[in-house]
C-alpha positions in Angstrom: 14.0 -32.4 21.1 12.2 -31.3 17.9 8.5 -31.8 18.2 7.2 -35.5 17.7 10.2 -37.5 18.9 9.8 -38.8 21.9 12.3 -41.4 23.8 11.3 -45.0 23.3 12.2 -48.6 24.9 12.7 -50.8 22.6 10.4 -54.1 22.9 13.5 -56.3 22.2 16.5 -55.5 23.4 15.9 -53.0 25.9 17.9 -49.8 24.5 16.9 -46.7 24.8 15.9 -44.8 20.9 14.4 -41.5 20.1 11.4 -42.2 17.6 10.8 -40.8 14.9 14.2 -39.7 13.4 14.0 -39.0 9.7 16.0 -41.8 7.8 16.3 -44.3 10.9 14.8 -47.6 10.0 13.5 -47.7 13.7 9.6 -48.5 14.7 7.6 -47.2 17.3 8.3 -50.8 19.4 11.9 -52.2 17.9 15.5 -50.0 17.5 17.3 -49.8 14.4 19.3 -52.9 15.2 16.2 -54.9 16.1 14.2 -54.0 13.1 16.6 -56.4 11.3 16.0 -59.2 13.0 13.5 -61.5 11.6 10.1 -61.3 13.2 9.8 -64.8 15.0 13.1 -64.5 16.4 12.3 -60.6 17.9 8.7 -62.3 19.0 11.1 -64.6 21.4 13.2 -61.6 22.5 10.4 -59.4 23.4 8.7 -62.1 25.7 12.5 -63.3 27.5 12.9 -59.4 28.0 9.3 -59.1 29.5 10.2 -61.8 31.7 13.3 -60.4 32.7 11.7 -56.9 33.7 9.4 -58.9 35.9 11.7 -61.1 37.4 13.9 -57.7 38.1 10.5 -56.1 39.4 9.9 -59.2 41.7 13.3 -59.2 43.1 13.5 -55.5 43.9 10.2 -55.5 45.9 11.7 -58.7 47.7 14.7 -56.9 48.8 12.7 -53.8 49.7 10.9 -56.2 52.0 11.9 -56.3 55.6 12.9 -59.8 56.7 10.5 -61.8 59.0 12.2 -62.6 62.3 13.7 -66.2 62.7 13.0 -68.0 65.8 
């Protein structure tokens, strides 16, 4: 990896990107394919894919959980 790219998440969508690559249109936050979409409408997708991760967070520690005896 040359120096000064480094693997992003992007805020969005979720994809994986490497940031900076010379001529890509991505940001330090959005991919290439999110940069295009219009700022209020990314604003929505970043909180439904926050609340997604923490849901998916929640849910794992749930499982990993041992279940309380049932009388």
């Amino acid at each position: 990896m040359p120096s000064g790219e480094r693997p992003r998440t992007c805020r969005a969508c979720g994809k994986k990107f490497e940031y900076p690559i010379k001529g890509s249109a991505a940001t330090r936050h959005h991919c290439e394919d999110c940069v295009a979409v219009p700022a209020e409408t990314r604003k929505v997708l970043e909180r439904l894919s926050s609340r997604v991760t923490q849901l998916e967070n929640q849910l794992r520690r749930l499982q990993e959980k041992p279940a309380a005896p049932t009388a």
